[in-house]
C-alpha angles and dihedrals in degrees: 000000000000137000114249131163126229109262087172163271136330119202111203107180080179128052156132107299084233083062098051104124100017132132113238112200135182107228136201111213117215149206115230102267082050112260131138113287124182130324129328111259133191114252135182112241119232110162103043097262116190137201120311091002121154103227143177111252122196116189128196127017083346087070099053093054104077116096099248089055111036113133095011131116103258131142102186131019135189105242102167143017110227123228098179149007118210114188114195104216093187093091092045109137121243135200107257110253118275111242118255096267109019126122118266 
């Protein structure tokens, strides 16, 4: 599962029977502070995500267990809309401590 925002839409007059309905968009993954992350991919929509939205992708098998697309050829689907990150910055990894003298 990764974060990814909506880029945009994909409009397939012709598709797989199993697709009919469904709501094709262009997403963004994203790295946890919200920055671009890898290359857009194409995701089923399952929770009415909308422009610009920040969403929840799963990829694989995952994709194919919700019940719109159960049984359909889909690689990634859209399972949540996000309201929030929260990013807890007290495991952040930090650099060890020079030794006094040593050369910077």
């Amino acid at each position: 599962m990764y974060l990814a925002r909506i880029l945009g839409t994909v409009v397939a007059t012709r598709k797989d029977d199993r697709l009919e309905g469904c709501k094709l968009l262009v997403v963004q993954p994203l790295d946890p502070a919200g920055n671009d992350s890898g290359q857009p991919v194409v995701a089923v929509d399952t929770v009415g995500a909308g422009a610009s939205e920040m969403v929840l992708v799963v990829t694989g098998s995952s994709a194919r267990m919700t019940s719109r697309t159960k049984d359909a050829p889909v690689d990634a689907a859209i399972v949540g809309i996000v309201d929030t990150v929260a990013l807890d910055r007290s495991n952040e990894l930090k650099p060890p401590p020079r030794e006094k003298g040593s050369a910077a």
